[in-house]
HTML snippet that shows the backbone in 3Dmol.js (N, CA, C, O; Angstrom):
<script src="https://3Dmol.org/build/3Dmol-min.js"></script>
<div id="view" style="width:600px;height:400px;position:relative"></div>
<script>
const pdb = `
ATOM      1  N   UNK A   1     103.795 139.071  26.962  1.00  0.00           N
ATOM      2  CA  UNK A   1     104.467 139.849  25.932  1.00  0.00           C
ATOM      3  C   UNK A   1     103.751 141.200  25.840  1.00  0.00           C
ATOM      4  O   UNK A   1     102.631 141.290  25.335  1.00  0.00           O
ATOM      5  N   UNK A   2     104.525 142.416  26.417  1.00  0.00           N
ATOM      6  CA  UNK A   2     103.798 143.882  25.835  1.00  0.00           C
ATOM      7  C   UNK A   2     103.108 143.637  24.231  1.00  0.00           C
ATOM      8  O   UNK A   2     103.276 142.752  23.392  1.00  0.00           O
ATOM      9  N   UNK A   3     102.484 144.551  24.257  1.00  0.00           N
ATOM     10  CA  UNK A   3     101.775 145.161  22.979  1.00  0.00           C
ATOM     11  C   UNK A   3     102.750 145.133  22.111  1.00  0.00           C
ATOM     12  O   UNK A   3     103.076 144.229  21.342  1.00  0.00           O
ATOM     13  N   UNK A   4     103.320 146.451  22.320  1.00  0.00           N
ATOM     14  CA  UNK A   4     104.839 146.695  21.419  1.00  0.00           C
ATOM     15  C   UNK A   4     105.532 145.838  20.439  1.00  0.00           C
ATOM     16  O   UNK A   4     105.761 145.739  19.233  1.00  0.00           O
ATOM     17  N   UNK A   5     105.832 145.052  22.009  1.00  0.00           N
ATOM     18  CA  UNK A   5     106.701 143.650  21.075  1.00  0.00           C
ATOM     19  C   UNK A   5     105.770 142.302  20.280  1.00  0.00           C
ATOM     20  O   UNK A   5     106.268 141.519  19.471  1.00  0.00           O
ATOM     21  N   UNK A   6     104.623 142.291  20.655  1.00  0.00           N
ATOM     22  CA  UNK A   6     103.489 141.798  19.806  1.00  0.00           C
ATOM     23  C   UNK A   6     103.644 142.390  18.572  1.00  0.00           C
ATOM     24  O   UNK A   6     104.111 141.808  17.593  1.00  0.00           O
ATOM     25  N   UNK A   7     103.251 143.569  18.592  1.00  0.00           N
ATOM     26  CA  UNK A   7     103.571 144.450  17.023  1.00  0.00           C
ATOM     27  C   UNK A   7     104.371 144.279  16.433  1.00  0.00           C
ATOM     28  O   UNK A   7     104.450 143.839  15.287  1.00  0.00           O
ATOM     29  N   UNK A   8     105.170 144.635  17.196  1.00  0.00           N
ATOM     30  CA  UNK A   8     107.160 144.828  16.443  1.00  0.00           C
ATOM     31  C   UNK A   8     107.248 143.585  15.563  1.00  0.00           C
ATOM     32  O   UNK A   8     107.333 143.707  14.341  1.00  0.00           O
ATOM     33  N   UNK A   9     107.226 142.078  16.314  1.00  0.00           N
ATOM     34  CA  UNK A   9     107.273 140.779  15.821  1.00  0.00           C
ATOM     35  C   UNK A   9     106.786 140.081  14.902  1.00  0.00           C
ATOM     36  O   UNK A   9     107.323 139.236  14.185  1.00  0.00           O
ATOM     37  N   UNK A  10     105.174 140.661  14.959  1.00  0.00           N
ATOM     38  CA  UNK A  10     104.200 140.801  13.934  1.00  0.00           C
ATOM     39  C   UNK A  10     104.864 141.054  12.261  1.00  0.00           C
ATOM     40  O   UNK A  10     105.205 140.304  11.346  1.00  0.00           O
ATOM     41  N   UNK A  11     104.823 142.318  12.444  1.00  0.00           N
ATOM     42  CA  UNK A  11     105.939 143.134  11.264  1.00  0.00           C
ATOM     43  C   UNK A  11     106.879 142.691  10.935  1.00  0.00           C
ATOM     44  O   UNK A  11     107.127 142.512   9.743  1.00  0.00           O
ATOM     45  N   UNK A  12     107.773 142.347  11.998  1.00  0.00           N
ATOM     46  CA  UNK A  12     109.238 141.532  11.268  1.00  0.00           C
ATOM     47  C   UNK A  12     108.895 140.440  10.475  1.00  0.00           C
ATOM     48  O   UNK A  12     108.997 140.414   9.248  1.00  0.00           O
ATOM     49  N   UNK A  13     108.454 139.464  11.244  1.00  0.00           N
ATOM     50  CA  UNK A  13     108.054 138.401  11.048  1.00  0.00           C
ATOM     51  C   UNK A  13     107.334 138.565   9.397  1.00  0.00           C
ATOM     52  O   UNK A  13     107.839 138.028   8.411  1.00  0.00           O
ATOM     53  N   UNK A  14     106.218 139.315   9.360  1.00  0.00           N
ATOM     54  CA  UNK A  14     105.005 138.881   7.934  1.00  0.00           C
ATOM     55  C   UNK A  14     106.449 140.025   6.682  1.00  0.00           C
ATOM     56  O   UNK A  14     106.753 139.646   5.551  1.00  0.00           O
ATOM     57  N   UNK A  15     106.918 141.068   7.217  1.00  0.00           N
ATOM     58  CA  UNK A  15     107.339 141.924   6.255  1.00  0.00           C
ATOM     59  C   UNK A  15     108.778 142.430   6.495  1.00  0.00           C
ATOM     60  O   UNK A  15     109.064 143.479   5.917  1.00  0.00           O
ATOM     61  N   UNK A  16     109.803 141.804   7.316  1.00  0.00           N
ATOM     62  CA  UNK A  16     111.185 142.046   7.209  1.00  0.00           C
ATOM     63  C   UNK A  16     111.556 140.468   7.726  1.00  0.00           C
ATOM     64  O   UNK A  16     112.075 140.566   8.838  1.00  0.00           O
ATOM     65  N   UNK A  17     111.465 139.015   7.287  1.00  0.00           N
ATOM     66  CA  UNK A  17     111.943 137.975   7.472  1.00  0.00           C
ATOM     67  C   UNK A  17     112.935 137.816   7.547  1.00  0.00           C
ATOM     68  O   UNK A  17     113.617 137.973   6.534  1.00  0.00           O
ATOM     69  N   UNK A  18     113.587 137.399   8.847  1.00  0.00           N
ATOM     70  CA  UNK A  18     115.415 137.394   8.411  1.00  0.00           C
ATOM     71  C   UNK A  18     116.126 138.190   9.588  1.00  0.00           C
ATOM     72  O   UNK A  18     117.184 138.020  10.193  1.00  0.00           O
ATOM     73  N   UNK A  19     114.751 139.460   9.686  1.00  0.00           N
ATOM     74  CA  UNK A  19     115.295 140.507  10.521  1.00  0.00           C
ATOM     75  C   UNK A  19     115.516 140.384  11.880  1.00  0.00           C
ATOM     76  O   UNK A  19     114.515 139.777  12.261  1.00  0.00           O
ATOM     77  N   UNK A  20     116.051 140.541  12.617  1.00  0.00           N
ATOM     78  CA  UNK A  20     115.970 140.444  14.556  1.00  0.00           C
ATOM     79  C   UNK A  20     114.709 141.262  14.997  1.00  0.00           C
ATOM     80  O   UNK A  20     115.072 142.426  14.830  1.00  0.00           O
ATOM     81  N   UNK A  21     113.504 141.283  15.440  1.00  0.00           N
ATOM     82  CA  UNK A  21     112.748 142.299  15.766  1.00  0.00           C
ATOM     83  C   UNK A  21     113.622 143.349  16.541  1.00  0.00           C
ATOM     84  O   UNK A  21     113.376 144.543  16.374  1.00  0.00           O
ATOM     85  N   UNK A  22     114.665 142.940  17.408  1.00  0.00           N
ATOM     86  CA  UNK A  22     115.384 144.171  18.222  1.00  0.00           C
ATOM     87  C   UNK A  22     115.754 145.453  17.176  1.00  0.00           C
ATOM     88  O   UNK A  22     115.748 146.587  17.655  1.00  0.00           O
ATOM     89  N   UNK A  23     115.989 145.311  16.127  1.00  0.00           N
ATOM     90  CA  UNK A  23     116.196 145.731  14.797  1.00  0.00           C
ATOM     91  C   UNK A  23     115.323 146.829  14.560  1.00  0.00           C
ATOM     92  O   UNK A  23     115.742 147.984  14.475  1.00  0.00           O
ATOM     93  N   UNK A  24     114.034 146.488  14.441  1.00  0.00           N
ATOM     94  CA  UNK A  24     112.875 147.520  13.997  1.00  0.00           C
ATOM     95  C   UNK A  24     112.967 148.693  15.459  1.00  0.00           C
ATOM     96  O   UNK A  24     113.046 148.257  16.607  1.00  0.00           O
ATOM     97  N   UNK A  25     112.946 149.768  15.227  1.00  0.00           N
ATOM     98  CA  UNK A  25     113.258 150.614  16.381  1.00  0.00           C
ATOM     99  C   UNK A  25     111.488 150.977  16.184  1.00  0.00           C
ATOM    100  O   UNK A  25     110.899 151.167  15.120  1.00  0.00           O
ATOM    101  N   UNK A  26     110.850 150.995  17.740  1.00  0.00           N
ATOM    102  CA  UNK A  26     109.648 151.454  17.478  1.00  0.00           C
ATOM    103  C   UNK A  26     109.039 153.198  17.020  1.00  0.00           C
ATOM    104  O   UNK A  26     107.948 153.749  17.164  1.00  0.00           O
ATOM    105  N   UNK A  27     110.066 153.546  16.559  1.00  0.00           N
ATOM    106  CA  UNK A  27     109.846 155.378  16.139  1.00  0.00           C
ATOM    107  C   UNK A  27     109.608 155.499  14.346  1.00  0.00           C
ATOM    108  O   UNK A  27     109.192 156.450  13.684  1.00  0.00           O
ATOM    109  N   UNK A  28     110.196 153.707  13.789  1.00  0.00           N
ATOM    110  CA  UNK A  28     111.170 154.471  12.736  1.00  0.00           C
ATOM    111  C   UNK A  28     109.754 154.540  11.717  1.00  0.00           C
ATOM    112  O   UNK A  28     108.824 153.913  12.226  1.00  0.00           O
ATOM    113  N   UNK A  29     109.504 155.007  10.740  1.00  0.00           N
ATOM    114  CA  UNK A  29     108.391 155.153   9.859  1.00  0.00           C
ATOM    115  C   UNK A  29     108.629 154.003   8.614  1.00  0.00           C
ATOM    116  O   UNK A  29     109.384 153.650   7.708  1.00  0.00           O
ATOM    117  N   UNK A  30     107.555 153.762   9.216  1.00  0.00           N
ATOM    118  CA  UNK A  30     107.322 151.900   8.187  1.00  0.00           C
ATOM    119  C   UNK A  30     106.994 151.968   6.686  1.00  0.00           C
ATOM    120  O   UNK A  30     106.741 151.081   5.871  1.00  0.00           O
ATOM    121  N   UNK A  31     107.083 153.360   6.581  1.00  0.00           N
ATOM    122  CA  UNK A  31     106.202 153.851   5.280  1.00  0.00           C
ATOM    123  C   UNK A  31     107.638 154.701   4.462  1.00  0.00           C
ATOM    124  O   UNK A  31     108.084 154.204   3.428  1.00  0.00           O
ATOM    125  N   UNK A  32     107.946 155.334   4.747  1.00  0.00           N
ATOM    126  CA  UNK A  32     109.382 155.907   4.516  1.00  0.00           C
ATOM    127  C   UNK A  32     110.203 154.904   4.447  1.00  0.00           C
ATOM    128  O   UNK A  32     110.633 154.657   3.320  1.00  0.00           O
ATOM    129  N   UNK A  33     110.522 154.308   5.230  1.00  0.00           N
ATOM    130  CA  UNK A  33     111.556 153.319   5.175  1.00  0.00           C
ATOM    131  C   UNK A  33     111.176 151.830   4.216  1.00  0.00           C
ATOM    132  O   UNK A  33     111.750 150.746   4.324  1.00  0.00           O
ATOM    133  N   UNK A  34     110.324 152.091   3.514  1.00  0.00           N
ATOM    134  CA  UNK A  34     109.669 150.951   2.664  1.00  0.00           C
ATOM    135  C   UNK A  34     109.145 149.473   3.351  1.00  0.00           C
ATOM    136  O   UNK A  34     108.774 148.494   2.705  1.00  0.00           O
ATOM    137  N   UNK A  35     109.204 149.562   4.535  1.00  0.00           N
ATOM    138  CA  UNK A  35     108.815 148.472   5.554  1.00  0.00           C
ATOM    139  C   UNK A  35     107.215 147.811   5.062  1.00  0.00           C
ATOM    140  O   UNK A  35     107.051 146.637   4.730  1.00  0.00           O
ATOM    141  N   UNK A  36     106.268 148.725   5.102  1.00  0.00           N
ATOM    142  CA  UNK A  36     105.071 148.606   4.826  1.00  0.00           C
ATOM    143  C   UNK A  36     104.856 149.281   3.632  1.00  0.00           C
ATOM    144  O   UNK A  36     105.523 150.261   3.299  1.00  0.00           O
ATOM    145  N   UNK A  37     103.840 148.740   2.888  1.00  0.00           N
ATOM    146  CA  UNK A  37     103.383 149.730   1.568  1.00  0.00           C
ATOM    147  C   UNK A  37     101.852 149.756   1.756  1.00  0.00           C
ATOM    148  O   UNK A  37     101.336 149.160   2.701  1.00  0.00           O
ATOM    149  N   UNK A  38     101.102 150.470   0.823  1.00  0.00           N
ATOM    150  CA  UNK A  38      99.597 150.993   0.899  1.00  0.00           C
ATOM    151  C   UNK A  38      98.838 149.778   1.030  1.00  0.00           C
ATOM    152  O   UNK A  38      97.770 149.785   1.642  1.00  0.00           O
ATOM    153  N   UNK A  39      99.390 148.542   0.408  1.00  0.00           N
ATOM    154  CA  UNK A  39      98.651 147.221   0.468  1.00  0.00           C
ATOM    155  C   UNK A  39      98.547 146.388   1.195  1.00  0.00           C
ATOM    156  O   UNK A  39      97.687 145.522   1.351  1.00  0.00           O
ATOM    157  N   UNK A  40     100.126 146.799   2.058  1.00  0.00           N
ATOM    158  CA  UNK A  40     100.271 145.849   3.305  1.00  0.00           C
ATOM    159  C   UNK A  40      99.999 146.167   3.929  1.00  0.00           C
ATOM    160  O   UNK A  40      99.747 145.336   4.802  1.00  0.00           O
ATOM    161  N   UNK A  41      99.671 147.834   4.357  1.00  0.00           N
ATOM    162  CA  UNK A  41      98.957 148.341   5.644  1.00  0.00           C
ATOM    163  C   UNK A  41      97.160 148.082   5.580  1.00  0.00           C
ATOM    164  O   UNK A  41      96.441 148.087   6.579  1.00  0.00           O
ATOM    165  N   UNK A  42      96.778 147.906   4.439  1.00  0.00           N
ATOM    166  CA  UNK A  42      95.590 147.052   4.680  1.00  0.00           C
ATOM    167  C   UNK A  42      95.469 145.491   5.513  1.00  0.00           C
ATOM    168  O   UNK A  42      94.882 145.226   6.562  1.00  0.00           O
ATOM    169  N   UNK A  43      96.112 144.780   4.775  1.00  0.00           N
ATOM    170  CA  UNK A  43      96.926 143.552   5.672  1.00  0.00           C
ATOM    171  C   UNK A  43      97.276 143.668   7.324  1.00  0.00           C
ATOM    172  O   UNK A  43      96.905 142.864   8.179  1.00  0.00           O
ATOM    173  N   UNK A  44      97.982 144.722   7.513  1.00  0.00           N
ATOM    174  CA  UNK A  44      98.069 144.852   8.801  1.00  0.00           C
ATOM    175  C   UNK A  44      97.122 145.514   9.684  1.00  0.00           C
ATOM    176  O   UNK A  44      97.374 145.487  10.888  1.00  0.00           O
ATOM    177  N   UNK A  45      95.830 146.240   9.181  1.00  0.00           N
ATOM    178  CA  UNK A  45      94.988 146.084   9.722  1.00  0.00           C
ATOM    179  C   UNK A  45      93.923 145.503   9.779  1.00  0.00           C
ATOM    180  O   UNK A  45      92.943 145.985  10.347  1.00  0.00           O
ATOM    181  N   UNK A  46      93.932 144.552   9.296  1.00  0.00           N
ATOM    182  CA  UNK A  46      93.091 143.186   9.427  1.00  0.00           C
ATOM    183  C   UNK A  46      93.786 142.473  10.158  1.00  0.00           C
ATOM    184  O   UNK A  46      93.111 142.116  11.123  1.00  0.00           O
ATOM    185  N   UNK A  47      95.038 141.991  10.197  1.00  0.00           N
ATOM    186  CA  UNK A  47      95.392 141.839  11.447  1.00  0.00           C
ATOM    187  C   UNK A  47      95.479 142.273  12.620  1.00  0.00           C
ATOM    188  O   UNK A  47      95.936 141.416  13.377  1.00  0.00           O
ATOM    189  N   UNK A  48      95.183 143.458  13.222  1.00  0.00           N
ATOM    190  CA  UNK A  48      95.108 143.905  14.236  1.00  0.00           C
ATOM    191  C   UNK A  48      93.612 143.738  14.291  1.00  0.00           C
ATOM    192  O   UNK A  48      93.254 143.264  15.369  1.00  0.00           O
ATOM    193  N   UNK A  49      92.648 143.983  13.458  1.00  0.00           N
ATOM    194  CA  UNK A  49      91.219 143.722  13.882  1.00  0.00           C
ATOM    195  C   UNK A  49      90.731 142.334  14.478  1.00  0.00           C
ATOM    196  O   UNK A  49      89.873 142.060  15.317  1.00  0.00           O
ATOM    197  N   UNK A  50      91.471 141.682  13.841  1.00  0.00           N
ATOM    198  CA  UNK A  50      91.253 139.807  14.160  1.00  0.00           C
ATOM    199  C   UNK A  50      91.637 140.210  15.185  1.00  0.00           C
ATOM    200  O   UNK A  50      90.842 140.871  15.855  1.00  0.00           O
ATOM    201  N   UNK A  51      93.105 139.950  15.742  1.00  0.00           N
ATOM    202  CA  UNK A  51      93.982 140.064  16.685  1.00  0.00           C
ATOM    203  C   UNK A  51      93.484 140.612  18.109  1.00  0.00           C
ATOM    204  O   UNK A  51      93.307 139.984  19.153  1.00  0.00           O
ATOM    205  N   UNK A  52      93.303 142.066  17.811  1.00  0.00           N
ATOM    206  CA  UNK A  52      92.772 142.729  18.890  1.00  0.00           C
ATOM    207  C   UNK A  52      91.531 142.974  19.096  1.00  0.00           C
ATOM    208  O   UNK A  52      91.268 143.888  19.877  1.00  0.00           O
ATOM    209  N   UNK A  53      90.588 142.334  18.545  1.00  0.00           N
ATOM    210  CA  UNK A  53      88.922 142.678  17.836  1.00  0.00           C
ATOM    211  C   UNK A  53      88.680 143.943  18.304  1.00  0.00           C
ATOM    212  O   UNK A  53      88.215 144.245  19.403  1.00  0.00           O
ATOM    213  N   UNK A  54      89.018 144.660  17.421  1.00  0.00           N
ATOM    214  CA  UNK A  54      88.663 145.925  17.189  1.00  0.00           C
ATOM    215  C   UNK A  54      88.271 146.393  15.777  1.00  0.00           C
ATOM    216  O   UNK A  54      88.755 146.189  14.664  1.00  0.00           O
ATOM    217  N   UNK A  55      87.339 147.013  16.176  1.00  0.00           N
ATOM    218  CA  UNK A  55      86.181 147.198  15.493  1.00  0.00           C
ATOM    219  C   UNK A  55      86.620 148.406  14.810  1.00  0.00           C
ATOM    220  O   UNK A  55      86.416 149.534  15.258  1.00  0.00           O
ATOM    221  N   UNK A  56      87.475 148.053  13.269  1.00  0.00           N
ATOM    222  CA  UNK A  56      87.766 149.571  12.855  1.00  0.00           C
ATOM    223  C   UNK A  56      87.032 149.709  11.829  1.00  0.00           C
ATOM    224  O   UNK A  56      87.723 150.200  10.937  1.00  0.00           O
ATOM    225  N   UNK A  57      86.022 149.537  11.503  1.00  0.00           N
ATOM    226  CA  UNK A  57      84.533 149.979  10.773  1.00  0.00           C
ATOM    227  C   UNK A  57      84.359 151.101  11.906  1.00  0.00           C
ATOM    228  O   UNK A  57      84.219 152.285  11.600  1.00  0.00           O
ATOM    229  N   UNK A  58      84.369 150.840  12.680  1.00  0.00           N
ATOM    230  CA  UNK A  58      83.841 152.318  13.400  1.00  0.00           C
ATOM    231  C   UNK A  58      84.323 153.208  13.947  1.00  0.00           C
ATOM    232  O   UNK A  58      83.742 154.067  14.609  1.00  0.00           O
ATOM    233  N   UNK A  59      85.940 153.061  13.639  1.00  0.00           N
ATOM    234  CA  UNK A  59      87.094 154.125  13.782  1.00  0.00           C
ATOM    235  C   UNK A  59      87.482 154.536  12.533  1.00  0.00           C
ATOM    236  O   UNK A  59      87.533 153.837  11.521  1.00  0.00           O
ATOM    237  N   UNK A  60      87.855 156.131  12.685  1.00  0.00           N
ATOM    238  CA  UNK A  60      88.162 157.122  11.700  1.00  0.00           C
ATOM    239  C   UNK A  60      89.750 156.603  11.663  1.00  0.00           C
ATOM    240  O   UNK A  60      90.552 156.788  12.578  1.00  0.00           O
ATOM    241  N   UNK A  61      90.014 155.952  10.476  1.00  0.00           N
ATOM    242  CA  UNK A  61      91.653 155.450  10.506  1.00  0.00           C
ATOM    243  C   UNK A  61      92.077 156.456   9.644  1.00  0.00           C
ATOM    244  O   UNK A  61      91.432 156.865   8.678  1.00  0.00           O
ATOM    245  N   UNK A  62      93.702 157.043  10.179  1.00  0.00           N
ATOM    246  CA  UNK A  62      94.445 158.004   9.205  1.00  0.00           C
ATOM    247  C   UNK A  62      95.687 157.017   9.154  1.00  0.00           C
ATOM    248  O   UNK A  62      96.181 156.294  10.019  1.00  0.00           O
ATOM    249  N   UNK A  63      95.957 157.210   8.043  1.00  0.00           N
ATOM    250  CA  UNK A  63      97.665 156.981   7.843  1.00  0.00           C
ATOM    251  C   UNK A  63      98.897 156.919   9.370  1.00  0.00           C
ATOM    252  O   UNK A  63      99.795 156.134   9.670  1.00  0.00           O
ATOM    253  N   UNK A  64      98.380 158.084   9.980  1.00  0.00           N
ATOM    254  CA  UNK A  64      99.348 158.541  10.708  1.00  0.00           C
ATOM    255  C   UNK A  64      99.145 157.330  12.195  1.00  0.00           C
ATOM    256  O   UNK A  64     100.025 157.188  13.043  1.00  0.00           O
ATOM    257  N   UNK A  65      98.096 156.742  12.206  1.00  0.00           N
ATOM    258  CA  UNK A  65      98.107 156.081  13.016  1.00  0.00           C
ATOM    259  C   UNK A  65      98.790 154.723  13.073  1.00  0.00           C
ATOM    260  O   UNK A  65      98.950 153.979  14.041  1.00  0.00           O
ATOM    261  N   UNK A  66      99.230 154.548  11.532  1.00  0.00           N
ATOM    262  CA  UNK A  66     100.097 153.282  11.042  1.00  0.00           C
ATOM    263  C   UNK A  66     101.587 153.303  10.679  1.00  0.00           C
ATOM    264  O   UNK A  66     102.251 152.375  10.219  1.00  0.00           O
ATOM    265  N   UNK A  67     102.072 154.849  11.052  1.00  0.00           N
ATOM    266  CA  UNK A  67     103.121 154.959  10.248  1.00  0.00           C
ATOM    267  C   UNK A  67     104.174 154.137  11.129  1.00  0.00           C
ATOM    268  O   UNK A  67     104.952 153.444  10.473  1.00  0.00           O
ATOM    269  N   UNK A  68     104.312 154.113  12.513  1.00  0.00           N
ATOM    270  CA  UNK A  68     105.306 153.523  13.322  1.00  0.00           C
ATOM    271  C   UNK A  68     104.592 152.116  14.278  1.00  0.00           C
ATOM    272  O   UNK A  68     103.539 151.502  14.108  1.00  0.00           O
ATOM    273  N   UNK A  69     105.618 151.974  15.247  1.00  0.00           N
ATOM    274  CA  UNK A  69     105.129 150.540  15.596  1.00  0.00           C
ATOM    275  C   UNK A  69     104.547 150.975  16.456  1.00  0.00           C
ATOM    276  O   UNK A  69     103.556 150.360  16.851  1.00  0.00           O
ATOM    277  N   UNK A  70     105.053 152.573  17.265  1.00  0.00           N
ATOM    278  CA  UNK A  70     104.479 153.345  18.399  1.00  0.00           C
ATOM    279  C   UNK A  70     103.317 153.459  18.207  1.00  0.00           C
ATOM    280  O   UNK A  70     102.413 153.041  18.930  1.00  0.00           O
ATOM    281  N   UNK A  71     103.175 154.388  16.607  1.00  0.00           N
ATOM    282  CA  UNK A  71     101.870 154.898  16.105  1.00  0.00           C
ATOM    283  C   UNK A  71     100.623 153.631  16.793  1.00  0.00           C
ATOM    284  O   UNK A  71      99.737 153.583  17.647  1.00  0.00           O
ATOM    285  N   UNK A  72     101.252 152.780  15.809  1.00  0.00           N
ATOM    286  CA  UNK A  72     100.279 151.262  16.357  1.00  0.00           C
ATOM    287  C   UNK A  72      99.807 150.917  17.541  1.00  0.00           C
ATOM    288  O   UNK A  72      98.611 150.866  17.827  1.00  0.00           O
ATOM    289  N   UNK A  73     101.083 150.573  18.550  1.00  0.00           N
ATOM    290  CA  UNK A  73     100.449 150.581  19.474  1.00  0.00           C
ATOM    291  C   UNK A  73      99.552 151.803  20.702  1.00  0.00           C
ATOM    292  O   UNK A  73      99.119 151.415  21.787  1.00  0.00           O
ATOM    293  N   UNK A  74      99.463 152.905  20.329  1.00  0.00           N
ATOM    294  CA  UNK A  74      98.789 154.078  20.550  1.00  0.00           C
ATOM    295  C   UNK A  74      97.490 153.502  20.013  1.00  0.00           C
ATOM    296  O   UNK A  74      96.639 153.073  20.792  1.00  0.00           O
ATOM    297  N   UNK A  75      97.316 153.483  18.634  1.00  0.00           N
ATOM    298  CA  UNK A  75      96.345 153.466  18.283  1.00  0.00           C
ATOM    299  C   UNK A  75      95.375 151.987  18.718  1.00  0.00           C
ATOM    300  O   UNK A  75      94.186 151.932  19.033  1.00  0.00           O
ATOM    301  N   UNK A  76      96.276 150.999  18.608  1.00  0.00           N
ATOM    302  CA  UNK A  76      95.427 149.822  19.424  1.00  0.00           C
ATOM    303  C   UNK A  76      94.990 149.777  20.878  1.00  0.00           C
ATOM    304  O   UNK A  76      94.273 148.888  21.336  1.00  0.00           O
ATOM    305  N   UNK A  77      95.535 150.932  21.657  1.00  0.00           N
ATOM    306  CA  UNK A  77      95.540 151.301  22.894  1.00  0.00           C
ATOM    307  C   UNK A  77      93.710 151.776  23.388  1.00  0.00           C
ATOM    308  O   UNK A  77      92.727 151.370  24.009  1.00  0.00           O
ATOM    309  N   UNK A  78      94.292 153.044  22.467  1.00  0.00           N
ATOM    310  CA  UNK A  78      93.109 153.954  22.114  1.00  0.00           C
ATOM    311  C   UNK A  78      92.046 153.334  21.646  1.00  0.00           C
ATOM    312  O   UNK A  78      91.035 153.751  22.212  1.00  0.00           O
ATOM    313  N   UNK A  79      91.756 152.241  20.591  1.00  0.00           N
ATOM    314  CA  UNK A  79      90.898 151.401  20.010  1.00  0.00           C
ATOM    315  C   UNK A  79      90.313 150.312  21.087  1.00  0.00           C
ATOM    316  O   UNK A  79      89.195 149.808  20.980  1.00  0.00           O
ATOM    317  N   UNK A  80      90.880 150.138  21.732  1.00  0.00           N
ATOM    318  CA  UNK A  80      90.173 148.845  22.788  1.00  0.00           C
ATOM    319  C   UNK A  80      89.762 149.847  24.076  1.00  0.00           C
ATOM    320  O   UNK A  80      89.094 149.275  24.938  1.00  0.00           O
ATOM    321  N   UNK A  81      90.075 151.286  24.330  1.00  0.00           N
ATOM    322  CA  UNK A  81      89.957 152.008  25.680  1.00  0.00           C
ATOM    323  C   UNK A  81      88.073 151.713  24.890  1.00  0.00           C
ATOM    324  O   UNK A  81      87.152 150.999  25.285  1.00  0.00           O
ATOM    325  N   UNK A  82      88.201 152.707  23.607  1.00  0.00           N
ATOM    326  CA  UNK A  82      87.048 152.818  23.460  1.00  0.00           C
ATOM    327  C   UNK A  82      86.074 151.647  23.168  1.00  0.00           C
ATOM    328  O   UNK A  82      84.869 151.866  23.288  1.00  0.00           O
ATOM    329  N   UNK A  83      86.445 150.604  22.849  1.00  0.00           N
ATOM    330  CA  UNK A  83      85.641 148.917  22.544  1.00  0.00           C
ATOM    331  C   UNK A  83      85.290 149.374  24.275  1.00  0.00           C
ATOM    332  O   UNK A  83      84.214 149.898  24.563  1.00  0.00           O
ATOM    333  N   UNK A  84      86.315 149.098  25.278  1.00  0.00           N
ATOM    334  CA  UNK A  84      85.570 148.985  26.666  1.00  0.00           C
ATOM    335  C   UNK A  84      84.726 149.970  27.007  1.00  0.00           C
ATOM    336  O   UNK A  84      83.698 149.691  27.625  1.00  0.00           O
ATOM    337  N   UNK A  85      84.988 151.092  26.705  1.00  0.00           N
ATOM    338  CA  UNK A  85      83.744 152.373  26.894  1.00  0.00           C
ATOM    339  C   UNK A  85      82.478 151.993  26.415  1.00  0.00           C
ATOM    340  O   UNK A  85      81.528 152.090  27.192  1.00  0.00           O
ATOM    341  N   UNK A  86      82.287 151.557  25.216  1.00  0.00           N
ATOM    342  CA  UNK A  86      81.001 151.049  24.577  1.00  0.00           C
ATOM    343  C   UNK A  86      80.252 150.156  24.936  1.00  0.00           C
ATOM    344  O   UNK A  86      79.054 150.090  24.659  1.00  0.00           O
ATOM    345  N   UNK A  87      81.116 149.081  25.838  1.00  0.00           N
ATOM    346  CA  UNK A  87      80.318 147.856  26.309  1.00  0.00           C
ATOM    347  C   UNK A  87      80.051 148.227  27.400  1.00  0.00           C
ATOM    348  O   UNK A  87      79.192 147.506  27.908  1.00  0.00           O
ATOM    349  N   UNK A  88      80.468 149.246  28.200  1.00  0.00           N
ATOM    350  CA  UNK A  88      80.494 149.360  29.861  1.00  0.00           C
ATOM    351  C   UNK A  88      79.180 150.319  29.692  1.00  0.00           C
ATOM    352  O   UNK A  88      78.366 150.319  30.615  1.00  0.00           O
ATOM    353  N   UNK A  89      78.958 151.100  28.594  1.00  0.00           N
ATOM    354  CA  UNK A  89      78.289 152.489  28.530  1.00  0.00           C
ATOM    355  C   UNK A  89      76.236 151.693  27.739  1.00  0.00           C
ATOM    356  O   UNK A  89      75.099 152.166  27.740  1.00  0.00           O
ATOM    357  N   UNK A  90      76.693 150.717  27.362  1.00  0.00           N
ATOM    358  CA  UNK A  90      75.830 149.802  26.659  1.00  0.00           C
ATOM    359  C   UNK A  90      74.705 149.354  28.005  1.00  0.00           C
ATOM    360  O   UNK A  90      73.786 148.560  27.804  1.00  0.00           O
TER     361      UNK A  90
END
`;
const viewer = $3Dmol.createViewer("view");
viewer.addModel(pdb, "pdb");
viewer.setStyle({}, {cartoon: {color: "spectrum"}});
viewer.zoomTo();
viewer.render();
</script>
């Protein structure tokens, strides 16, 4: 299963139940569109930390990196390039 659709499913699943994941378009803003709120995007990144063990104590997190499913998976992309940089550089 891509990343993407890991995400996408994720989301439907904990915060649009009911929904088809084909449904969630990965552009649309989870935050605008009332999908996610300030409390659940805490939630969802604790799930991605479990999930992807990534270590976001030691990433600078903005908003903007949560707003879409894209955003997400960019940013979980970016978050594990650098987990492997650290252990390889260690």
């Amino acid at each position: 299963m891509s990343l993407e659709r890991e995400i996408t499913e994720h989301i439907v699943s904990t915060y649009l139940p009911g929904t088809p994941a084909d449904e969630l378009e990965p552009t649309l803003d989870l935050f605008d569109s009332g999908v996610v709120s300030s409390l659940q995007l805490l939630e969802l990144i604790e799930w991605l930390r479990s999930r992807y063990a990534i270590p976001v104590d030691d990433l600078a997190l903005s908003p903007r990196s949560f707003r879409s499913v894209a955003a997400i998976r960019e940013f979980v992309g970016n978050a594990q390039e650098l987990s492997y940089a650290r252990v390889d550089g260690e």
